[in-house]
N, C-alpha and C positions, 0 to 999 in steps of 0.2 A: 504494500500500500504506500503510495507516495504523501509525505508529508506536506503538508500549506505550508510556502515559504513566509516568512517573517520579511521584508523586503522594506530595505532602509533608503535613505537619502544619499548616503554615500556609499556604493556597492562596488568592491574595489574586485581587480582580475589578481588569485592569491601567487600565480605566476610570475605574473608583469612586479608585483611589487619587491619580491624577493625577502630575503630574513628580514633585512631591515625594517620590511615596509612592515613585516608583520609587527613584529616589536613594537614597532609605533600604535598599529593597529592595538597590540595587546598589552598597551603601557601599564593598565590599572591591574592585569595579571601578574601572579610570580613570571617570573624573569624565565622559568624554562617551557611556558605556556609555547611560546612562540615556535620553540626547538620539537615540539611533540607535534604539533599542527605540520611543521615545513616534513618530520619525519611521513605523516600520513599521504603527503601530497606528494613526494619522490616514489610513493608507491602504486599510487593510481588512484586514491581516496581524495576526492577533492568536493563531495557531499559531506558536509560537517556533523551530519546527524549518522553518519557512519565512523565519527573517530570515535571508539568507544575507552580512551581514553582521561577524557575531556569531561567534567560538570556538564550535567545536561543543559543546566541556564546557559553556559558560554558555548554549547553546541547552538541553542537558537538563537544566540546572538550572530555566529559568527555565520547561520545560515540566510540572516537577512543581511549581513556585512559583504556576504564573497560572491561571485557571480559566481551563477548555479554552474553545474555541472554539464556538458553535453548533451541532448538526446539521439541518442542510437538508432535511426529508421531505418539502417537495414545492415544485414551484415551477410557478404556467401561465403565459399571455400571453392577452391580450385587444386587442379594437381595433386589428388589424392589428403586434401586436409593441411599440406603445404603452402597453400594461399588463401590468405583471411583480406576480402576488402570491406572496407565499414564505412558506413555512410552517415554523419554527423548533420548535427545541426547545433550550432554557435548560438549563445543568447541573443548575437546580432541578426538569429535569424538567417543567416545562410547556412546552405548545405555543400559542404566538401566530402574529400575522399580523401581516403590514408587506406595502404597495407604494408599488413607482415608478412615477409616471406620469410619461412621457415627452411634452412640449410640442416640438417642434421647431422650430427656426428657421427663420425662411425670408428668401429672399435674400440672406446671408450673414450674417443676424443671429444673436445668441445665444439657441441652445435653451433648456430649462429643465429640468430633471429634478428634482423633487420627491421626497422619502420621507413616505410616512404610515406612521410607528410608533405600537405601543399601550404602553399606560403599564400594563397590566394583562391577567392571564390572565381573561380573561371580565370582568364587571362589574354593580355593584351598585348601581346607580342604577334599573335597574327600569319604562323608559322602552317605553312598547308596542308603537312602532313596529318596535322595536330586538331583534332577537334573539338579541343579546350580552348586550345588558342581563338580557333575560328569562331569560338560564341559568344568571346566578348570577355572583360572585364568586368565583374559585378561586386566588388568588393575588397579589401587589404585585411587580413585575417591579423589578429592583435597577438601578443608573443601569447598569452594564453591558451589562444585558439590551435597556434601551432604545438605549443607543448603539449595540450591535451591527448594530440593524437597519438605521442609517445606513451603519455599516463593509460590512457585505455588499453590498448594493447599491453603496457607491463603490466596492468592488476590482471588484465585475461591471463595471460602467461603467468604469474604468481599465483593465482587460484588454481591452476589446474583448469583451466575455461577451454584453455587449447595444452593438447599434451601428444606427446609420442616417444618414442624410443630417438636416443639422441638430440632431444630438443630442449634448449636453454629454459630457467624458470624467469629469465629476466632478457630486456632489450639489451643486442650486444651492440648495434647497431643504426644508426637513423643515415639517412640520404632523403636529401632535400628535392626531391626528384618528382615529386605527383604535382596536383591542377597548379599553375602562375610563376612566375618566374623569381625565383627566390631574391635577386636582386634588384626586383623593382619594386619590392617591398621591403627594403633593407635594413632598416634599422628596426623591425618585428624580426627579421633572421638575423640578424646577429644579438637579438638580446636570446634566443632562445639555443643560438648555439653556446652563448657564456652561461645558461641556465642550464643544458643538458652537461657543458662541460664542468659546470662549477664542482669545488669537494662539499660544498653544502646546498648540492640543486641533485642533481641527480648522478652525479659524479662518471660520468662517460667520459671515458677516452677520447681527446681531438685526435686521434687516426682512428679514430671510430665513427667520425661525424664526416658526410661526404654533402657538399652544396653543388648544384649541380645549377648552371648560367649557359642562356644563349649566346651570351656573349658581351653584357654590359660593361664596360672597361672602367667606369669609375666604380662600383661595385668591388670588380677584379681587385682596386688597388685598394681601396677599404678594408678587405676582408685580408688583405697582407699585412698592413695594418694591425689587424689583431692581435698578431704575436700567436697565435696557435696552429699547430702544423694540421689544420684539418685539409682534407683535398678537397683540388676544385676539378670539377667534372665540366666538359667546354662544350658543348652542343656544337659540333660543326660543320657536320653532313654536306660541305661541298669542299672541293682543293681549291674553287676560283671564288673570287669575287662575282663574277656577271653571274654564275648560277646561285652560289649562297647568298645574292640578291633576293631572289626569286623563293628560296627555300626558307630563308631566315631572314624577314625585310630587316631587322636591326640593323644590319650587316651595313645597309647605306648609311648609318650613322656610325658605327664599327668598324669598318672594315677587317680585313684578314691583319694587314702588316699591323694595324695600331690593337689589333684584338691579340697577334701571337706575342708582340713585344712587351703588353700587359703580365702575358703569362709565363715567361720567359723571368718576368721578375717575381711576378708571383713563387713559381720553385725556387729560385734563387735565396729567397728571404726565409721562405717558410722550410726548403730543405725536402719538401715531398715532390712526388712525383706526379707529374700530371694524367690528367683520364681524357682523352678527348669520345665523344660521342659522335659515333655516324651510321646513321638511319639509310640501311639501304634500300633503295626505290629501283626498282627495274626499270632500263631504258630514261632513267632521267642524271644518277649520279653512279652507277657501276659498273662502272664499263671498267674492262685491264687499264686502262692510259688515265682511267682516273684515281686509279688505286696508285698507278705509279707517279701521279703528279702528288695524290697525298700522301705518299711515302714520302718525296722532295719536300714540301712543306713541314712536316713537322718531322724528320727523321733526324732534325740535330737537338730536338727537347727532351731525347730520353723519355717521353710520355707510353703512354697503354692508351692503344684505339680500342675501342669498345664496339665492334662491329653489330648492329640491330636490326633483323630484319623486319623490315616494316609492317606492323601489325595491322589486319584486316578491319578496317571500318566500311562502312557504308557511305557513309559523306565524304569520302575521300578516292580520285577516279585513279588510282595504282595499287603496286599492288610487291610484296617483295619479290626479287628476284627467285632462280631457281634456288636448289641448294647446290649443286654442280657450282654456278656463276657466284655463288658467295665463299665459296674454298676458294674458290680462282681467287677471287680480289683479297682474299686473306695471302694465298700464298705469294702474291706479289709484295705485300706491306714486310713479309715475314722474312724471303728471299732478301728485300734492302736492309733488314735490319730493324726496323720498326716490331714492337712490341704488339701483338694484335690478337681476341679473341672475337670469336661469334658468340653474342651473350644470347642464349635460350631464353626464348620470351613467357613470363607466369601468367598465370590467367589471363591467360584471352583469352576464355570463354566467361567468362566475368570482367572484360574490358578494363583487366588491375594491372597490364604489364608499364611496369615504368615509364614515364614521358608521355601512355597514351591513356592517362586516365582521361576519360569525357562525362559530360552530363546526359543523363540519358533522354532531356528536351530535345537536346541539339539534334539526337541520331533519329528521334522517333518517325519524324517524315519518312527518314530513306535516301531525302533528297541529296543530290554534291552540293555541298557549302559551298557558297561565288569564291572565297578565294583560293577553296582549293582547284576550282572550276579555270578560273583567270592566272594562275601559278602555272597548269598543265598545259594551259593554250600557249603562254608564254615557251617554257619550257620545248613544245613540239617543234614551235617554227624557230628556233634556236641552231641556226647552221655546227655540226660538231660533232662531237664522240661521243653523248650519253647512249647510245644505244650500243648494245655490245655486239660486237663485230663475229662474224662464222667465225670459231675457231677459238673466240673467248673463252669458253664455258665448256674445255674439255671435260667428255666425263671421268670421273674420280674412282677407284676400286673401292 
């Protein structure tokens, strides 16, 4: 049975404030009030009439004082019970998405469980692959909104809510990688990565926290800035400019040379290594001569390509290449030197694999979204090599 909230004049996010704010919050309490609350909240307890710790008087208090908790309106599994996506709603009233994917251990080694949170209700970067991008901007999610999605998934995984043979009882991991662009909400993702990274937040490793940018360069140099070696993951699915135009409109404000020189300093400060992402599209960015132009491009950053075949939407008119013509284009990147996996896409059939989380308004038509419509029109009458030539895509034993 859900309690009546008590619902004050000043109703603070218990997140965004941190110890201090609480303290303040709990100044007429003993002094370890504050330390018992922030323990509940590193765990996924962020409903006050759950910390059964706490005087019940200062549980109703603190349940008209904190903004409520999330509501959960839907939650599936994919991949055999390895992919959890959960569908939230923020007391500002919007609905995002976050999943766990679940890596498990094997022979007695340690699992992994990951969170991928969005930084954003929808998103405005406008990318055509992407059918988050394509539906707009609806909102800047507040550090609370994004830590939540951490806290949910750790009290599942703490409870026993999700369990299996080799799987973590706690998040090993977060990647900033679902709905909006985590740098154009920036200073919500950098208090939440000081909050997930803090020893008195939730104390995660920064090589455990992955931010994941189409390519924002002031952002880039902010988050270097930080002083924490978390990585940064680069969206960059073309080798040129005139086509990562088309793919990634930032890019006209970006470009490649002021985007890799960003990044370039970015490893240099922070000491990690970089992850570039690229989304392969059949007949628009896979051909051999463009795997070996993006081996040129980035083969003196010592980076990891993240090779992604392009996940099946509806509102979007491509489609990924074969698997023949995606080992091809690996083993070109691999042959120069370059660092290069094929990451295996999670739930799509729950539309939760990373980068393509969508709203399911945008797809309900069926209809192609104009820009990924006007992206592909572009794209065809483009004199050049995105299509892969006879003899690309030998086949493979």
């Amino acid at each position: 049975m859900t309690r009546p909230r008590v619902v004050s004049e000043a109703v603070v996010d218990p997140y965004a404030v941190g110890r201090d704010g609480l303290a303040a919050l709990l100044a007429d309490e003993p002094g370890y009030r504050a330390a018992q609350v922030q323990r509940w909240l590193v765990r996924g307890v962020d409903d006050p009439h759950a910390m059964t710790d706490l005087p019940a008087a200062l549980r109703e208090r603190l349940a008209g004082a904190l903004t409520p908790p999330p509501t959960v309106l839907r939650s599936t599994t994919a991949d055999g019970g390895l992919t959890h996506k959960v569908l939230l709603r923020s007391g500002a009233g919007e609905a995002v998405e976050s999943v766990l994917l679940l890596y498990p251990g094997a022979a007695g080694a340690a699992g992994r469980a990951t969170v991928c949170v969005s930084t954003q209700a929808g998103c405005a970067m406008g990318c055509p692959f992407c059918a988050t991008g394509q539906a707009g901007l609806r909102g800047q999610l507040g550090v609370g909104e994004i830590v939540r999605q951490v806290t949910v998934m750790q009290r599942r995984l703490a409870t026993g809510a999700v369990r299996g043979d080799g799987i973590p009882d706690h998040v090993t991991n977060v990647v900033f990688m679902g709905m909006g662009e985590p740098l154009a909400n920036l200073d919500a993702t950098v208090a939440a990565v000081r909050w997930l990274n803090d020893p008195d937040g939730f104390a995660l490793s920064a090589r455990a926290i992955t931010v994941s940018t189409v390519g924002l360069v002031p952002g880039i140099r902010r988050l270097a800035d930080l002083g924490l070696p978390i990585t940064l993951a680069v969206s960059l699915h073309a080798p040129d400019d005139a086509l990562r135009d088309d793919l990634v409109p930032v890019n006209r404000s970006h470009p490649l040379a002021e985007l890799l020189d960003a990044c370039r300093d970015y490893r240099d400060r922070t000491r990690r290594r970089l992850t570039f992402e690229y989304v392969l599209i059949d007949g628009v960015n896979a051909s051999l001569d463009q795997a070996r132009r993006l081996a040129r491009l980035v083969g003196d950053l010592g980076a990891h390509v993240n090779l992604i075949p392009l996940n099946p939407t509806p509102a979007v008119p491509w489609r990924a290449p074969s698997g023949n013509a995606q080992h091809a284009f690996l083993d070109v990147l691999r042959t120069a030197g370059v660092a290069a996996t094929i990451r295996r896409n999670r739930g799509v059939e729950i539309d939760a694999a990373c980068g393509q989380l969508y709203a399911d308004y945008a797809m309900a038509s069926g209809a192609v979204l104009p820009a990924a419509r006007g992206a592909a029109e572009r794209v065809a009458a483009r004199p050049g090599d995105t299509a892969a030539a006879p003899g690309d895509t030998p086949a493979r034993p």
